[in-house]
Each structure stands twice: as structure tokens, then as C-alpha cells.
Backbone as CSV, one residue per row, in Angstrom:
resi,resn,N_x,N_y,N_z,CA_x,CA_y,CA_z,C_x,C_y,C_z
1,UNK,45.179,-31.356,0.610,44.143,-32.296,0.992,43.784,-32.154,2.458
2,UNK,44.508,-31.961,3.317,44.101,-32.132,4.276,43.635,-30.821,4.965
3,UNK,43.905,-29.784,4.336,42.967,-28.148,4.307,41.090,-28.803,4.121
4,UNK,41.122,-29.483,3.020,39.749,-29.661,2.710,39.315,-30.971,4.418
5,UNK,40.388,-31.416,4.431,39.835,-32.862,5.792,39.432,-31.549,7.172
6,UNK,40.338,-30.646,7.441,40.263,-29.786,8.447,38.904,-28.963,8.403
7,UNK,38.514,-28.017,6.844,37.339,-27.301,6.630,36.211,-28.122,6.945
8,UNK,36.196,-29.884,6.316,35.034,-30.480,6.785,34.632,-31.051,8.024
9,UNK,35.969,-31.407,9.057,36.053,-31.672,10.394,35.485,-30.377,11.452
10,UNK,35.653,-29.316,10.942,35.283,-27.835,11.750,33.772,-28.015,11.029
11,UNK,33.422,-27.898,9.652,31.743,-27.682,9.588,31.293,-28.792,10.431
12,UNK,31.586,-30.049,10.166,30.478,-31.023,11.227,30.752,-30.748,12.445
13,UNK,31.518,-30.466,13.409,31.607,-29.452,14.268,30.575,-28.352,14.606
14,UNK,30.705,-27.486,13.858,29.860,-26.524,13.583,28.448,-27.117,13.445
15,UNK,27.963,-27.819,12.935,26.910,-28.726,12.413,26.201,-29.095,14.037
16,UNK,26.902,-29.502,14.885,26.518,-30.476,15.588,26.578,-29.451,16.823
17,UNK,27.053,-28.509,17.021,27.163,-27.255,17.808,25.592,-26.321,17.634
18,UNK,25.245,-26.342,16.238,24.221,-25.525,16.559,22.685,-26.097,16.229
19,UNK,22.775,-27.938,16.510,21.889,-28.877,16.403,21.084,-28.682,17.422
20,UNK,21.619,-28.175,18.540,20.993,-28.442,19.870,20.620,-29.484,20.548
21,UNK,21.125,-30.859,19.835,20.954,-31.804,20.513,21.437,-32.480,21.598
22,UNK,22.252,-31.594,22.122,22.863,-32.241,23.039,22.458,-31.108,24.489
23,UNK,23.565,-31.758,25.496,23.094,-30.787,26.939,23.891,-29.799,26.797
24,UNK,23.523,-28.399,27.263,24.202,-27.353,27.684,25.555,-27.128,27.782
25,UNK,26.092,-28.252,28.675,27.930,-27.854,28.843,28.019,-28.973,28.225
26,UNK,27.876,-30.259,27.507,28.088,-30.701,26.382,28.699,-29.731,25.349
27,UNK,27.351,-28.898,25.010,28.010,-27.894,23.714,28.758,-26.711,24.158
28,UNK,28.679,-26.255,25.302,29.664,-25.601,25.888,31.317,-26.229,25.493
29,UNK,31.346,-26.814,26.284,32.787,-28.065,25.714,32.928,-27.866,24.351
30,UNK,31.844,-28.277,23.531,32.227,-28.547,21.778,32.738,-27.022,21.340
31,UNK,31.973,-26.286,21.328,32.101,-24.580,21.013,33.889,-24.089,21.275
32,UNK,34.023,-24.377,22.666,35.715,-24.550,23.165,36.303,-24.892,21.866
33,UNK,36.145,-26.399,21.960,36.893,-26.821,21.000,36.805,-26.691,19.522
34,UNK,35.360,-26.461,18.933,35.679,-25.178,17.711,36.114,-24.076,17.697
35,UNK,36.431,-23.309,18.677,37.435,-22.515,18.633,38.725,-22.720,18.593
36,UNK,39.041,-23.976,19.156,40.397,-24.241,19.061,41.161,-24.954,17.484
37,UNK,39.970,-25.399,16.921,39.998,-25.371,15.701,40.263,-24.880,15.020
38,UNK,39.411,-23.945,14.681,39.313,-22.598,13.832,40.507,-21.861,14.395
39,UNK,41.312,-21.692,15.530,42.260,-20.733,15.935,43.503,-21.855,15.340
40,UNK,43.544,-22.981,15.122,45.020,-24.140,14.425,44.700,-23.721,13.348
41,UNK,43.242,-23.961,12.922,43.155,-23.968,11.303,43.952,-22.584,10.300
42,UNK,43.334,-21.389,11.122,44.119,-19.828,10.923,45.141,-19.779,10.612
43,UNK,45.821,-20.845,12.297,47.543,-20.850,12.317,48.078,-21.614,10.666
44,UNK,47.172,-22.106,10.333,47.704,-22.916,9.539,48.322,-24.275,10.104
45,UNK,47.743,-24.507,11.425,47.953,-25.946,11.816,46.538,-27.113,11.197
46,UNK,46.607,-27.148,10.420,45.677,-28.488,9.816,45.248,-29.383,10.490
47,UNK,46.851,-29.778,10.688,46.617,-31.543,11.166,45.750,-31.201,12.640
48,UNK,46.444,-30.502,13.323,46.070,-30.171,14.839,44.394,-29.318,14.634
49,UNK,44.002,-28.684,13.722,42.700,-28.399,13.831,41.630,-29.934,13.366
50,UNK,42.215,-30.797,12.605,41.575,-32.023,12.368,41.222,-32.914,13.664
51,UNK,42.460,-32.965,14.232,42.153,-33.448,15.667,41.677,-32.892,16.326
52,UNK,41.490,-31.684,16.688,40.846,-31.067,17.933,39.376,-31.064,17.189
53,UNK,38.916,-31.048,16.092,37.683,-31.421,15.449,37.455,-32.641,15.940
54,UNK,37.776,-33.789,15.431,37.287,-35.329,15.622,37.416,-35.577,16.939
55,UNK,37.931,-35.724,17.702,37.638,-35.333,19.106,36.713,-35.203,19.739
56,UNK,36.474,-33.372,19.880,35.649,-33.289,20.069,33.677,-34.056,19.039
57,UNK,34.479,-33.935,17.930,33.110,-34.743,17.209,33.155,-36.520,18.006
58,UNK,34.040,-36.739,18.054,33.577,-38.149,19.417,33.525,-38.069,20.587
59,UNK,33.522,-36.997,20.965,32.980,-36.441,22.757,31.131,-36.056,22.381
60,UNK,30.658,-35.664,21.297,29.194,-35.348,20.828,28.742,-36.734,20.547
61,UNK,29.091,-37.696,19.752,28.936,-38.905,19.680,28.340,-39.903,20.795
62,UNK,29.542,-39.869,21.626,29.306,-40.554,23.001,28.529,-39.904,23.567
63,UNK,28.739,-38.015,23.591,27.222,-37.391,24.446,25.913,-38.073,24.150
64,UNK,25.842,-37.962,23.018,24.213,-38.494,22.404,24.143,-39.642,22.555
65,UNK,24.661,-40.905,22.493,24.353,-42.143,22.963,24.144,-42.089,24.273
66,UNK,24.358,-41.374,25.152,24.839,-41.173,26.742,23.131,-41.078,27.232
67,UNK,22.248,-40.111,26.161,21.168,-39.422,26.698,19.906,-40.627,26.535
């Protein structure tokens, strides 16, 4: 279960990375941290790619209310 929580935490990630809605080093930052994702998720760290997903998906959150 939580393979499928990690795959969907990295696509909205992904999702929101190539929205363009946000500023420059905003998605600079996010991109980082889909990589760091996708590099736990590989490891087979789940839990730790879930978090470094939601995270950063509430650092994009707060960006966009910010603007």
C-alpha cells in the first residue's frame, strides 16, 4: 500500500513541477526534491519518498497562496 501512497505522492509532484505555476526557484526547490523522491522510492525507501513528496507538495501549496 504504501508503494501505491509513494507512486501517487511523486506523480502530484511531478504534476505540479511541470504546471509552471509557480516561480522559478520555487520549482527549482520542488524538482530537488523529486529527485529525492524518486532516488528513496528506487532505494526502496517508501515511507521516506512519501515524505519528501508531501513536503515538498506543501512548500508548492504555500508557494501559490504566497503569489
Amino acid at each position: 500500500m504504501s508503494e501505491d501512497l509513494a507512486t501517487d505522492a511523486i506523480r502530484k509532484l511531478e504534476d505540479v513541477v511541470a504546471s509552471n505555476a509557480l516561480p522559478e526557484h520555487t520549482v527549482e526547490l520542488l524538482r530537488v526534491s523529486l529527485s529525492q523522491a524518486q532516488t528513496a522510492k528506487a532505494a526502496g525507501h517508501d515511507q521516506e519518498a512519501i515524505t519528501i513528496a508531501n513536503q515538498a507538495l506543501q512548500t508548492a501549496e504555500n508557494a501559490s497562496g504566497d503569489q
